[in-house]
C-alpha positions as CSV (number, residue, x, y, z in Angstrom):
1,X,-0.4,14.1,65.9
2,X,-3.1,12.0,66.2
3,X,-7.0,13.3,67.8
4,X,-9.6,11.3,69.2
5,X,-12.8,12.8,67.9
6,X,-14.7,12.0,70.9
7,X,-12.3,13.5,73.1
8,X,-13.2,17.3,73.9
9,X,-10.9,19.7,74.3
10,X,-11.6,21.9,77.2
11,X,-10.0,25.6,77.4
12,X,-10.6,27.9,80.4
13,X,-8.4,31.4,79.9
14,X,-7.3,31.1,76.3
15,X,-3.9,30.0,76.9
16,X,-5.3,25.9,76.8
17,X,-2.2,24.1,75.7
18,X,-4.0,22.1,73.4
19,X,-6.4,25.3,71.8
20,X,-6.8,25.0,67.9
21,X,-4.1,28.0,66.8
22,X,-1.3,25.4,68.7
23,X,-2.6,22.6,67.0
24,X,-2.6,24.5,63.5
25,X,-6.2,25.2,63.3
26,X,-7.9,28.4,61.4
27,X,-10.8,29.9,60.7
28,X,-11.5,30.9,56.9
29,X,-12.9,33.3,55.6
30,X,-16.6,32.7,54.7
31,X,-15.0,33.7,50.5
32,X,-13.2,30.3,50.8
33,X,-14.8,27.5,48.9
34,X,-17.7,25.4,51.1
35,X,-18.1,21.7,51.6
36,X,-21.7,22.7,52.7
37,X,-24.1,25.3,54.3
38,X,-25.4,24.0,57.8
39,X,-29.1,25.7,58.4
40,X,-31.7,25.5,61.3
41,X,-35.1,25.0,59.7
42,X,-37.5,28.0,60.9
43,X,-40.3,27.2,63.0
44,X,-40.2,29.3,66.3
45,X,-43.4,31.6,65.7
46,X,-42.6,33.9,68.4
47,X,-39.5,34.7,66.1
48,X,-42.0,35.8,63.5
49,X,-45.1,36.5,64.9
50,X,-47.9,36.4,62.8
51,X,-45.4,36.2,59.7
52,X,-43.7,32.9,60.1
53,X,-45.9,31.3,57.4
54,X,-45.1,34.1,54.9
55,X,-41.0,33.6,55.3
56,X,-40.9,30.0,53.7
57,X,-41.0,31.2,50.1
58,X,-37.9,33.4,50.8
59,X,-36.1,30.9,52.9
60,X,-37.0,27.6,50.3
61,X,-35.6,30.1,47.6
62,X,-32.5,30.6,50.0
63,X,-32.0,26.6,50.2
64,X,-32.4,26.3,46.8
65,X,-29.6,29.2,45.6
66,X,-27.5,27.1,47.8
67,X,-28.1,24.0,45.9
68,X,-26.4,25.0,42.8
69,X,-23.5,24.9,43.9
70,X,-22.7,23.2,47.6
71,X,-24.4,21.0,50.0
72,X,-27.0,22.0,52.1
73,X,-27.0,20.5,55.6
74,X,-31.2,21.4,57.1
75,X,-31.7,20.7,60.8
76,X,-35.1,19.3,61.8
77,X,-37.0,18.6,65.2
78,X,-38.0,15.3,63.3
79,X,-39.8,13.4,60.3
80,X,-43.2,15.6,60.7
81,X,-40.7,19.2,60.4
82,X,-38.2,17.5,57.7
83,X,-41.6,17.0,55.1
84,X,-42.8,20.2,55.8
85,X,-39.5,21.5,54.8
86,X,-39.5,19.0,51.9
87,X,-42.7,20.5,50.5
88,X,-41.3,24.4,51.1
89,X,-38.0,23.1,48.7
90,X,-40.2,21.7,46.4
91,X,-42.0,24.4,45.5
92,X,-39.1,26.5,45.0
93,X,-37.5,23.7,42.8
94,X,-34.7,22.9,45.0
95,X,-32.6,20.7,44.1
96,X,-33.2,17.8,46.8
97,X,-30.3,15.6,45.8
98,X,-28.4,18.5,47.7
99,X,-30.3,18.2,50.6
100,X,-29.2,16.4,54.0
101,X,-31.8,16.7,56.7
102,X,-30.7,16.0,60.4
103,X,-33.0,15.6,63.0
104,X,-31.3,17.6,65.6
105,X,-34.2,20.0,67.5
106,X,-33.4,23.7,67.7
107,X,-35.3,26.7,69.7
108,X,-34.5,28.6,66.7
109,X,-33.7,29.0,62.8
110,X,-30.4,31.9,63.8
111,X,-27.6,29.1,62.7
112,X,-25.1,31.3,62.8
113,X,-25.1,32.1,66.2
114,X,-26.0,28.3,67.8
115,X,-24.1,26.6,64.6
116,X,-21.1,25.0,64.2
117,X,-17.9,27.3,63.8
118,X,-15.7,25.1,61.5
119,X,-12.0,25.2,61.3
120,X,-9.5,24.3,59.0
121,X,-5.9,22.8,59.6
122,X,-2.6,23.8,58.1
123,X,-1.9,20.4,58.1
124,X,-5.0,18.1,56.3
125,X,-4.2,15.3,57.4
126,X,-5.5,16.9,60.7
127,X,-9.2,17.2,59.0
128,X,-11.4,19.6,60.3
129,X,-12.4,20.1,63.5
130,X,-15.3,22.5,65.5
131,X,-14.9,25.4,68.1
132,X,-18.4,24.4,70.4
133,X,-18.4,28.5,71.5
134,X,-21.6,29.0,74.2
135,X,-24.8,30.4,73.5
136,X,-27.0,32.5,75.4
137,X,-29.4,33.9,72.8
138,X,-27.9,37.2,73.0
139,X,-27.3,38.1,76.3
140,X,-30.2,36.0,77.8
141,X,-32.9,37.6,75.4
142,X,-35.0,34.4,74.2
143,X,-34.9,31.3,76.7
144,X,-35.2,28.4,76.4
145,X,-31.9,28.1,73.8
146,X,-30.7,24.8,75.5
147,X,-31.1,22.8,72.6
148,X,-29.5,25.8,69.8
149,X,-26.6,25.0,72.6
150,X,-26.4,21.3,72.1
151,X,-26.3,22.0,68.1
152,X,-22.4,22.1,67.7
153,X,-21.0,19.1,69.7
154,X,-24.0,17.0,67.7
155,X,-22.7,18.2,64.2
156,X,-19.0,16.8,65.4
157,X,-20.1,13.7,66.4
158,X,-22.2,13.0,63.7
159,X,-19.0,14.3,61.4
160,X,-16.4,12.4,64.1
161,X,-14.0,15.5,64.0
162,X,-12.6,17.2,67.4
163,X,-14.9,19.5,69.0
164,X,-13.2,22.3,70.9
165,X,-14.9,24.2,73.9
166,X,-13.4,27.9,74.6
167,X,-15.9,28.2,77.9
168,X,-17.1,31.6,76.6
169,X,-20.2,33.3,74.7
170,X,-19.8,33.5,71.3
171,X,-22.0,34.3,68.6
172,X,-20.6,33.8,64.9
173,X,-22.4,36.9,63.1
174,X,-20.3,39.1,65.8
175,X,-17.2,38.2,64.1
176,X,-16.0,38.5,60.5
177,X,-12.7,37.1,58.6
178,X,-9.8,37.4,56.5
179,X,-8.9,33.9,56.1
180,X,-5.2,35.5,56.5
181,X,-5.3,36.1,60.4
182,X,-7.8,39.4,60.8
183,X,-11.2,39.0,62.4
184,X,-13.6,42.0,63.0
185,X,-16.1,43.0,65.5
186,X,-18.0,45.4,67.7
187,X,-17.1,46.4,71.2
188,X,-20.7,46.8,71.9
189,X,-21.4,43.0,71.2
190,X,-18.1,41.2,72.3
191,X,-17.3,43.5,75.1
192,X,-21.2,43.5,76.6
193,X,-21.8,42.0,80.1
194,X,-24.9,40.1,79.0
195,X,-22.3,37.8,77.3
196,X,-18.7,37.4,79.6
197,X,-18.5,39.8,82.2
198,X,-15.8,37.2,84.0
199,X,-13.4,38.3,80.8
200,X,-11.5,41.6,80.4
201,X,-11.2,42.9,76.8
202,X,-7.3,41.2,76.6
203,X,-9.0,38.1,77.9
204,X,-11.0,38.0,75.4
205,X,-8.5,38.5,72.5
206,X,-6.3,35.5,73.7
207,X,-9.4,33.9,73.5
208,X,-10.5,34.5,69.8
209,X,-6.6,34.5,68.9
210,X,-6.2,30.9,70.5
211,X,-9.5,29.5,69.1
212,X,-10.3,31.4,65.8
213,X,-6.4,31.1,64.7
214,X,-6.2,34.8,64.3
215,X,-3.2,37.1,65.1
216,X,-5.0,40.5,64.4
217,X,-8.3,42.1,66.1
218,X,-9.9,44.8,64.7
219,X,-12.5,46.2,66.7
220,X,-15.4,48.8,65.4
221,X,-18.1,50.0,68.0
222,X,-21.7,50.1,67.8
223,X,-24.3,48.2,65.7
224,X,-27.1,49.3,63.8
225,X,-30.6,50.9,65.4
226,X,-33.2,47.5,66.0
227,X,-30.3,45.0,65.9
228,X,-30.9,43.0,69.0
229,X,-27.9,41.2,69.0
230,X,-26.2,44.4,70.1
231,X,-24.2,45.1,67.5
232,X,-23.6,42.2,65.3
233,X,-20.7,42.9,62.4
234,X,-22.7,40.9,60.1
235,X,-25.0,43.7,59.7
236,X,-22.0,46.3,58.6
237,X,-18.7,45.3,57.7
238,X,-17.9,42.1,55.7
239,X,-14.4,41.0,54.3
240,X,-14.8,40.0,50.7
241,X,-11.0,39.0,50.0
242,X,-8.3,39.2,52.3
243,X,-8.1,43.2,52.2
244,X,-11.0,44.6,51.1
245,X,-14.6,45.2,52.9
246,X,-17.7,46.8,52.4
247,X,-19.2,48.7,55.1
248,X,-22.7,50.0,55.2
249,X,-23.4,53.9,55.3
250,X,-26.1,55.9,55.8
251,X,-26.4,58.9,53.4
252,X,-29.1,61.0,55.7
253,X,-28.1,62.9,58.3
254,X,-31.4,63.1,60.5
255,X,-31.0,58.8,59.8
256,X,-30.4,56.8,63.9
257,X,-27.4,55.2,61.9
258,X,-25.5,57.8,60.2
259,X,-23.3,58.8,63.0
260,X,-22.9,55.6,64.3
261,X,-22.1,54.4,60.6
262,X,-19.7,57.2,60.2
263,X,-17.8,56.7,62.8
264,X,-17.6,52.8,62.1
265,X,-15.9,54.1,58.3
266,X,-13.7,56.5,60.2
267,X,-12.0,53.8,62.4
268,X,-11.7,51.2,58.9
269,X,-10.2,53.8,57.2
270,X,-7.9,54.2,60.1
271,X,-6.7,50.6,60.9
272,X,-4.0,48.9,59.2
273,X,-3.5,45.0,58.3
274,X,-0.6,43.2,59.6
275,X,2.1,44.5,56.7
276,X,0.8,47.8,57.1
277,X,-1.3,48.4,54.4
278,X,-4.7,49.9,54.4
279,X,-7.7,48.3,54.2
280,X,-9.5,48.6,50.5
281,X,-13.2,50.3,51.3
282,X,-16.1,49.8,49.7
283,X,-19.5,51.8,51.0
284,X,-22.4,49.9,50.6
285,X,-26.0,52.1,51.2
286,X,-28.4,51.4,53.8
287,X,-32.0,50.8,52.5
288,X,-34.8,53.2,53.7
289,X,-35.8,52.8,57.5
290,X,-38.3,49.4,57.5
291,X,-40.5,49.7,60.0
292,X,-43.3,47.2,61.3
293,X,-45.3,47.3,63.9
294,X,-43.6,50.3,65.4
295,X,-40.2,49.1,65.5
296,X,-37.8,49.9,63.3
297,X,-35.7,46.5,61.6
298,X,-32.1,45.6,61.5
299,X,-32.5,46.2,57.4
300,X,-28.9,45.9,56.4
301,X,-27.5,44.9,52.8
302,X,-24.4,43.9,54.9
303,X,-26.2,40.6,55.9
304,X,-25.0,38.4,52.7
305,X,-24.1,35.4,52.7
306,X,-20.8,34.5,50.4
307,X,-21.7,30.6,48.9
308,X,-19.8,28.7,46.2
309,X,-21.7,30.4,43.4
310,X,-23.3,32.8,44.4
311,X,-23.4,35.6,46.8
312,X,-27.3,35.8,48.5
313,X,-28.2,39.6,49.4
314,X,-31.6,40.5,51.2
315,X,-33.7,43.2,49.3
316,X,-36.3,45.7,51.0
317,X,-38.1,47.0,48.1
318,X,-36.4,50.1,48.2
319,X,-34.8,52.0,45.9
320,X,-31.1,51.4,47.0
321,X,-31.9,47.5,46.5
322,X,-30.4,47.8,42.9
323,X,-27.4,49.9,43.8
324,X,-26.6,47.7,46.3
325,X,-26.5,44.6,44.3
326,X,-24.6,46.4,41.6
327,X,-22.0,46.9,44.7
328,X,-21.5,43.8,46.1
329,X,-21.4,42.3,42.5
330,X,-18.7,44.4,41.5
331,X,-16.9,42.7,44.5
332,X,-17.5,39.4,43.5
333,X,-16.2,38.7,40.1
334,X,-16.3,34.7,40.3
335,X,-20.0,34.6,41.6
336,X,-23.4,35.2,40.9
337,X,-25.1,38.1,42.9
338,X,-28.8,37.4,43.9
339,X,-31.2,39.5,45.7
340,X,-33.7,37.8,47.8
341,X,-36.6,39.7,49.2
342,X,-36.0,40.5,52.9
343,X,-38.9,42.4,54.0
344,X,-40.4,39.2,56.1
345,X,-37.4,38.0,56.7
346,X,-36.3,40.9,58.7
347,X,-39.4,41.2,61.1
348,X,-37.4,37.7,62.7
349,X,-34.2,40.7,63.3
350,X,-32.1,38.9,60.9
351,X,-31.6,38.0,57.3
352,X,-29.8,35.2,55.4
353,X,-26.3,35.7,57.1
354,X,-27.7,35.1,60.6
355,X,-29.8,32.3,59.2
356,X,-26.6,30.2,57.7
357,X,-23.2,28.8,59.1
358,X,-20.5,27.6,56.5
359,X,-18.4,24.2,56.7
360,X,-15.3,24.9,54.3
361,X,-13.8,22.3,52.3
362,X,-10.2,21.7,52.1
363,X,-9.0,22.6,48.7
């Protein structure tokens, strides 16, 4: 079956004859090997305030772990932002040759929420092809986002693949992957009015099943204390293969998240995959409350982000930093683990997961 790229597909209730799943189309887990990164250069000051200047050196060191082993796709307002960036990577010895700048404008740097979600066919002679979900900026939190909303369809024209639109919010840190037909998230974020209060829970299932390529949901409840996406799964549960996660967990029993945390292990321990068996667990630690200007930060080592060769965790200078990469490293046999200090990061709510969106190669 032949598809016109510039033909988009239009769904309304999930059960859109022509939805991805029916046409063979998946989402893979973020584990599976990249054709690139896609990233939204940071330059919205109100995301940072007073502190934007002092997250390049983190971010440029970002780009250029991402380098080493996968394209990096950077998108720009224009020439004046692209050589800004250009001197950032420089300085942190990026390898350019891996660098594609796009001058597509952005509100903000959170591509993983505005980005492209990229699917996969069972078929490759079907090529890829893009699920344009909507974006709202949380729930209406940061207007203007009009252009962050523009971002997907842009990335499939300019890449001439089919560009899918469900007709619902959707934000890709609230949802995590398999590859093999399991996605995870939070009631609190999927299930909030500030995103589709038109859509029942079931409604919403049908949805993700129909557009995502999935067959199982598995749903946890609350996010973490200063995450303002309202509950993100990015910031505590991640698949690293197709049956195994780490969850974050909070040790200290006076701590916002320990109950919270607790009873997100309780449920994982409780839900089975699709042949039964049990999901393999492994607790990651939460680092030490980090707190600026009064408000406590959505500091979470759950916020990696999985590349070719390496896996990209955000440190706090705290003393779990160390146990926490000796964690996640443990998990990733094939790839180097590599701590990147967070701590200005954060003040933006978000870390290198929310910051990146994946396009997969075929293999």
């Amino acid at each position: 079956m032949e598809i016109d790229p510039k033909f988009n597909f239009k769904g309304n209730s999930g059960s859109d004859p022509v939805c991805p799943s029916a046409l063979g189309y998946f989402f893979p887990a973020e584990f599976h090997k990249h054709e690139a990164t896609w990233l939204s250069w940071p330059h919205k000051e109100a995301s940072w305030p007073g502190k934007i200047e002092s997250i390049y050196p983190a971010y440029s060191e970002f780009v250029a772990c991402l380098a080493k082993g996968e394209k990096v796709n950077i998108m720009v307002a224009d020439a004046a932002m692209q050589t800004f960036a250009c001197e950032q990577l420089y300085r942190a010895e990026a390898d350019m040759n891996q660098v594609v700048f796009h001058h597509f404008p952005t509100n903000d740097a959170w591509c993983r929420d505005h980005g492209p979600s990229f699917l996969l066919n069972q078929d490759k002679e079907m090529g890829k092809a893009i699920v344009d979900w909507g974006y709202n900026a949380w729930g209406n939190k940061y207007p203007p986002y009009d252009l962050d909303n523009l971002i997907p369809e842009k990335v499939a024209l300019i890449l001439k693949i089919p560009c899918f639109k469900p007709g619902i919010i959707m934000e890709g840190g609230s949802v995590d992957f398999n590859g093999k037909g399991t996605l995870i998230t939070t009631e609190a974020c999927l299930l909030n009015p500030n995103r589709n209060p038109q859509h029942s829970r079931e409604e919403i299932e049908n949805i993700l099943r129909d557009y995502y390529g999935v067959r199982q949901l598995l749903w946890l409840k609350d996010g973490i204390i200063g995450d303002d996406t309202d509950g993100h799964v990015d910031d505590l549960t991640r698949f690293v293969s197709e049956n195994k996660v780490v969850t974050v967990v909070e040790s200290d029993k006076k701590d916002e998240n320990y109950q919270v945390l607790k009873e997100n292990l309780e449920m994982l321990q409780a839900f089975r995959l699709p042949d039964g068996q049990s999901l393999d667990i492994v607790e990651l630690p939460m680092p030490s409350p980090v707190i600026y200007e009064n408000t406590r930060l959505p500091a979470s080592y759950a916020n990696f982000y999985i590349a070719n060769k390496h896996v990209i965790v955000p440190t706090f200078r705290d003393k779990n930093d160390e146990k926490a990469l000796d964690i996640i490293s443990g998990c990733f046999p094939d790839r180097k683990v590599v701590g990147i200090d967070s701590w200005d990061l954060i003040w933006g709510l978000g870390s290198f997961h929310c910051l990146s969106q994946q396009e997969p190669a075929y293999l």
